[in-house]
C-alpha positions as CSV (number, residue, x, y, z in Angstrom):
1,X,76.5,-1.7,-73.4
2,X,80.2,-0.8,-74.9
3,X,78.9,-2.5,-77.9
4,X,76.0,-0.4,-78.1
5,X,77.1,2.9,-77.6
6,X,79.7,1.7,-80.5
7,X,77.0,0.6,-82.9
8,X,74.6,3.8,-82.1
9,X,76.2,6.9,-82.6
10,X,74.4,9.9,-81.7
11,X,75.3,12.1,-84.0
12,X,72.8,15.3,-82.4
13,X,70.3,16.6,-80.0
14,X,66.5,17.8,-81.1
15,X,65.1,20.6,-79.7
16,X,62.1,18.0,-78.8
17,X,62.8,14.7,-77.3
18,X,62.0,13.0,-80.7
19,X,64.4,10.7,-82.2
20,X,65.1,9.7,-85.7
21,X,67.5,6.2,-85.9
22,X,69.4,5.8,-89.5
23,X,70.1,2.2,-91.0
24,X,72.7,3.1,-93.6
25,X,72.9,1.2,-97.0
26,X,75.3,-1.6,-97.7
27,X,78.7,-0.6,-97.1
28,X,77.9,2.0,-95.5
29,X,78.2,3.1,-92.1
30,X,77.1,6.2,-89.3
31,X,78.5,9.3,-91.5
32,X,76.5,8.1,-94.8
33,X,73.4,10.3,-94.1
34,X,75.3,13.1,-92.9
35,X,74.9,15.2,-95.9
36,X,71.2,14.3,-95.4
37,X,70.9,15.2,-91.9
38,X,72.2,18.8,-91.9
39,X,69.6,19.5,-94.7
40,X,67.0,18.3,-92.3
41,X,65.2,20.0,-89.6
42,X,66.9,20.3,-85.9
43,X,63.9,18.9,-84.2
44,X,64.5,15.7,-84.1
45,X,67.7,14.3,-82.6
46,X,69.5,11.7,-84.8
47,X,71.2,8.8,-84.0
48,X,73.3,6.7,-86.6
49,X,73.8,3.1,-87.1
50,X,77.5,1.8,-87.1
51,X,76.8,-1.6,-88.5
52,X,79.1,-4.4,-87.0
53,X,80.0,-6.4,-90.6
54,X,78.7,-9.2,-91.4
55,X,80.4,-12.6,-91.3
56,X,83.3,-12.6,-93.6
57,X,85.6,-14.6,-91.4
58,X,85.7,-15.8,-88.0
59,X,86.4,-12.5,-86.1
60,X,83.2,-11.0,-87.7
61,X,80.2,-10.3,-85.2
62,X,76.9,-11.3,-87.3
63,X,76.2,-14.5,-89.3
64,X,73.4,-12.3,-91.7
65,X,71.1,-9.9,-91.6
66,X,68.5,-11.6,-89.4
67,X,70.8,-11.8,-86.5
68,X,72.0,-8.1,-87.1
69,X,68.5,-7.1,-86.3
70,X,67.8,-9.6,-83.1
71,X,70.4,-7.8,-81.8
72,X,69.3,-3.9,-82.8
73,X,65.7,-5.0,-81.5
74,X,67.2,-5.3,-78.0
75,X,68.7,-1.9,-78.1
76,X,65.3,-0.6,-79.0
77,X,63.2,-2.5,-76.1
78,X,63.7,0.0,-73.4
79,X,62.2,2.5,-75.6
80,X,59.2,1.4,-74.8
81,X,56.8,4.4,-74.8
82,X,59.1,7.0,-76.4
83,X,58.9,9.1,-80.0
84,X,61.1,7.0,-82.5
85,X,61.3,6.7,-86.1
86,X,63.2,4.7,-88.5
87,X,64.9,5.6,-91.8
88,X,67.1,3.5,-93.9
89,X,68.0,3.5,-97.9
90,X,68.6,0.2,-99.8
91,X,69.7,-2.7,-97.5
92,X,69.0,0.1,-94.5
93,X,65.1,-0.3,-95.5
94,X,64.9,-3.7,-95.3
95,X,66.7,-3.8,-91.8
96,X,64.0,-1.4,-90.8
97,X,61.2,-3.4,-91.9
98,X,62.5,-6.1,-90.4
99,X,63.3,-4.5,-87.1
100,X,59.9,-3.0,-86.8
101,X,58.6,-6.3,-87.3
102,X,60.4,-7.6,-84.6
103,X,59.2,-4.3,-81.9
104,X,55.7,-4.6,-83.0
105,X,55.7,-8.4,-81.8
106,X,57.0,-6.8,-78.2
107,X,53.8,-4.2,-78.5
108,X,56.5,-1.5,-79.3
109,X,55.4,1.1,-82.3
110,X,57.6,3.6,-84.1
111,X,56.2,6.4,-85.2
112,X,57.1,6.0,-88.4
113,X,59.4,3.9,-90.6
114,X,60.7,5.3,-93.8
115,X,62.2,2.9,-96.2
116,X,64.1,4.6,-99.0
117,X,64.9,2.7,-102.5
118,X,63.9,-0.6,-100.6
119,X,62.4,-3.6,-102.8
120,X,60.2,-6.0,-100.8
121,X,61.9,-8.8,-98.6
122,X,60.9,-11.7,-101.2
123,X,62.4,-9.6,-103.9
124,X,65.2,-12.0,-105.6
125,X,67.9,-10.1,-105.5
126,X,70.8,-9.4,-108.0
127,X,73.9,-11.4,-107.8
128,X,76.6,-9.2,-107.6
129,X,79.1,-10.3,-104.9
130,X,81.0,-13.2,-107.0
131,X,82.0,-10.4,-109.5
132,X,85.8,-9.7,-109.8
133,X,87.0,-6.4,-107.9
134,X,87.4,-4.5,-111.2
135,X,83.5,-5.7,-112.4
136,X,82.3,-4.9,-108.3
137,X,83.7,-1.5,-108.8
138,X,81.8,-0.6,-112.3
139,X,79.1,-1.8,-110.9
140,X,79.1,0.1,-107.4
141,X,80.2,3.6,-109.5
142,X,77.3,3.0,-112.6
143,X,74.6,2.5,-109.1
144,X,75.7,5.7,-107.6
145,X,77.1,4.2,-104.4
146,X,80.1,5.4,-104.0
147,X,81.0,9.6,-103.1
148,X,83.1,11.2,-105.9
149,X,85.8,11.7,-103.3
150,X,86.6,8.2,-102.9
151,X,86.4,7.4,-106.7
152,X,89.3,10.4,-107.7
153,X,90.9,9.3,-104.7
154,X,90.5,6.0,-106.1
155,X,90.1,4.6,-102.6
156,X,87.5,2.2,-104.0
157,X,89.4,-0.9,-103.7
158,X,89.7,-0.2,-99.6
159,X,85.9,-0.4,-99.0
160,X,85.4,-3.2,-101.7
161,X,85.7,-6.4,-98.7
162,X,82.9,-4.3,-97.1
163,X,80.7,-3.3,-99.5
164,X,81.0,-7.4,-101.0
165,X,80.0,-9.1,-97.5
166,X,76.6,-6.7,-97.1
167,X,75.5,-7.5,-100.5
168,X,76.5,-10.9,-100.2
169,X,74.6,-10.9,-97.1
170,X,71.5,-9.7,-99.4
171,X,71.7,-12.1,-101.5
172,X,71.7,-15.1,-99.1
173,X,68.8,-13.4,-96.9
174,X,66.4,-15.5,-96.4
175,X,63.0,-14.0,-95.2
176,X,60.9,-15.9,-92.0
177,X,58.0,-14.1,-92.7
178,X,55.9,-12.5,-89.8
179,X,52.5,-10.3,-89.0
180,X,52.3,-7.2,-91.5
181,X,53.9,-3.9,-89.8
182,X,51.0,-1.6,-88.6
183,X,53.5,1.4,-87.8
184,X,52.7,4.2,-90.7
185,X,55.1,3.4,-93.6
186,X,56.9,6.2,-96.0
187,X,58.5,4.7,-98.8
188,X,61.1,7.0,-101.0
189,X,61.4,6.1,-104.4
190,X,63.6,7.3,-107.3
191,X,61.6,7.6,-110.6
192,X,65.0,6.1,-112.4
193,X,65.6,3.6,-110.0
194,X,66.4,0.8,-112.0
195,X,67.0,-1.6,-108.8
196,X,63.9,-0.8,-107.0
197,X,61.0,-0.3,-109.8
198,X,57.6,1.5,-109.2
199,X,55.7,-2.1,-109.8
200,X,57.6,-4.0,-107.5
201,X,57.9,-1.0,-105.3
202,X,54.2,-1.5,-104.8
203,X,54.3,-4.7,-103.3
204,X,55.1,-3.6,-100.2
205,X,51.2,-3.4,-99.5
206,X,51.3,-7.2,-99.0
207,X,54.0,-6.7,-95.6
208,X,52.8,-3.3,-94.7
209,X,49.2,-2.2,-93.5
210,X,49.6,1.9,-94.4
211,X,52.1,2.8,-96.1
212,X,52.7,5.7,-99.0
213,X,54.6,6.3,-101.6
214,X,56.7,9.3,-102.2
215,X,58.8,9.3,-105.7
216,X,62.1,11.1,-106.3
217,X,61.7,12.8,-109.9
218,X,64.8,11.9,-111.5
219,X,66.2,10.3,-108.8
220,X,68.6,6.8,-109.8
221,X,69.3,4.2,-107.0
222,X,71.2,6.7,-104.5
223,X,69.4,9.8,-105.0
224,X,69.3,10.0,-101.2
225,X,73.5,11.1,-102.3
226,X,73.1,13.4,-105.0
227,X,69.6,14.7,-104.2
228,X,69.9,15.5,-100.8
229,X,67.9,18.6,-100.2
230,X,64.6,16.7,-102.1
231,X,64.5,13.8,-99.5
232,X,65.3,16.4,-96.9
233,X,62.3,17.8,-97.4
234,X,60.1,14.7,-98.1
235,X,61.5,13.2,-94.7
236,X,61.0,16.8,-93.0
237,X,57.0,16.9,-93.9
238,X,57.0,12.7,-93.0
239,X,58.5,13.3,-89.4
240,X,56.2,16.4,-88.7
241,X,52.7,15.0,-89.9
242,X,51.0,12.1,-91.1
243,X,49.5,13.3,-94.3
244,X,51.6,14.5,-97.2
245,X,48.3,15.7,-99.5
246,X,49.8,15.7,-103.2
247,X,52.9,14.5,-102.1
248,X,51.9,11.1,-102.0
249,X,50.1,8.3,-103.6
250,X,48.3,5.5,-101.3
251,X,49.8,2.4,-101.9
């Protein structure tokens, strides 16, 4: 239980008893979205995601990201019954998906799951994590992952270990397949996002039975960082209602 209230950090109240849980991206931990969530509407209480690392020597909690979410699915058991959703951006997406696949087995439905510049699970993804620390860090700054603070206080190098093992993890994910996810699916999707393209965005119809699409004009890998107040209110009109008219194309 230590563990858990370490891992979920509740990071506010709602004024209805409505939860929304936040996977962050990789290398990132339960302050990422905060930008995000003060943009977004007090109804729904929040609760973050501290993500143990994952194996990068012996003293490391997880092996990969499968195990990661056996152990978040036993958290979410004994909400049984209660208003949930789940958000996550990038790597956070795919935990999501995957964790939703997991609660559905144990008859447990969010209400919604929102993955945010998430390519499908059998998506091959790009190796990055051999890179040297000077071609990581161009790499992490041209995506847009890192905050401007950390780059002028060129505290880059501090996070590089971290941000290395979670895309590592990535790229040695192997998915076990599994029924498609029946919860409703909203998936956010920057029109520039060279990582997570419109066409393969799509395929997310072959793990998903409803799920929408909702595109970020302009918007490059981390537009959920520099275009804060745009997913705000995307995510605002998801959590409220399941129909987003013009907002949204069927996927």
């Amino acid at each position: 239980m230590e563990i858990s209230k370490r891992i979920f950090v509740n990071i506010r109240e709602g004024v209805s008893d409505k939860t929304l849980y936040c996977f962050p991206y990789a290398g990132g931990n339960s302050l990422s979205y905060k930008p995000l969530i003060k943009e977004m509407s007090d109804e729904w209480g929040v609760t973050a995601i501290e993500p143990p690392r994952i194996k990068t020597n012996d003293n490391s909690f997880f092996q990969g990201i499968n195990e990661m979410v056996s152990f978040y699915k036993d958290f979410f058991i004994p909400l049984k019954n209660t208003n949930f959703s789940l958000f996550g951006h990038s790597l956070g997406g795919l935990v999501v998906f995957l964790l939703a696949q997991k609660l559905e087995d144990k008859n447990i439905f969010p209400s919604r799951l929102i993955f945010s510049a998430s390519n499908p699970p059998s998506f091959i993804q790009e190796k990055v994590s051999g890179m040297n620390d000077e071609e990581f860090e161009k790499y992490i700054i041209n995506m847009g992952g890192v905050p401007k603070k950390i780059i002028d206080k060129n505290l880059l190098s501090y996070f590089i270990p971290s941000l290395k093992a979670d895309f590592l993890a990535l790229e040695n994910f192997e998915y076990l397949g599994g029924n498609k996810v029946k919860s409703p699916v909203y998936i956010l999707n920057g029109t520039n996002d060279l990582k997570c393209q419109h066409s393969t965005i799509k395929n997310w119809r072959n793990y998903c039975e409803n799920v929408s699409l909702s595109s970020i004009n302009g918007g490059g890998h981390m537009f959920v960082n520099d275009q804060t107040k745009s997913v705000a209110s995307i995510m605002n009109e998801i959590l409220k209602k399941e129909q987003l008219g013009e907002k949204v194309e069927k996927i």
